[in-house]
Residue, then its C-alpha position, 0 to 999 in steps of 0.5 A: x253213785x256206784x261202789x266198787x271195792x264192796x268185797x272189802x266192806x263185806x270182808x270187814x264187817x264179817x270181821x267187826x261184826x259191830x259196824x257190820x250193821x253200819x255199812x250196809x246202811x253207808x252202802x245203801x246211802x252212797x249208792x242212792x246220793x248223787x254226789x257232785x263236790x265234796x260240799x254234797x259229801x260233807x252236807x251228809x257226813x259232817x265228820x269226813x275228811x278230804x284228802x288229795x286226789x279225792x281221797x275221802x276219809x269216814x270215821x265210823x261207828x264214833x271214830x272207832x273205825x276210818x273208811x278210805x274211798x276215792x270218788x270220781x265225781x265224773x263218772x258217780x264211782x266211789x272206789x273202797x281202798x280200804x278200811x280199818x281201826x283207828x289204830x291202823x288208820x294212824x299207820x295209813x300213808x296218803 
């Protein structure tokens, strides 16, 4: 899959220095997979929820962070929207 958005994860991990570590290796995994359905997501990471639009929700480092993306199946793009603490993850509208 091809990411595009990573100036946000890198942005973020400058900041959380503690899950800084744990994206690199959720960029390196998403850029190896070859995701074609949410089941291929979910067989990987258990713990992540499915929105509309193909959304896609990770929780990180214990739930102590959320990762919003939007996959395109299609065309093998995970788009970063955004990223956050639990807290802001509470204020997020879908």
């Amino acid at each position: 899959m091809n990411i595009a958005g990573l100036t946000i994860l890198n942005e973020f991990g400058k900041r959380h220095a503690d899950v800084g570590s744990l994206l690199k290796i959720w960029v390196h995994e998403v850029e190896e997979a070859q995701w074609q359905t949410p089941t291929d997501i979910k067989t990987r990471y258990v713990h992540a929820s499915f929105w509309a639009d193909n959304r896609v929700i990770f929780n990180l480092k214990g739930n102590k962070y959320r990762l919003d993306v939007k996959v395109s199946y299609k065309n093998k793009i995970v788009f970063i929207k955004r990223i956050g603490t639990h807290a802001e993850y509470s204020k997020w509208k879908f």
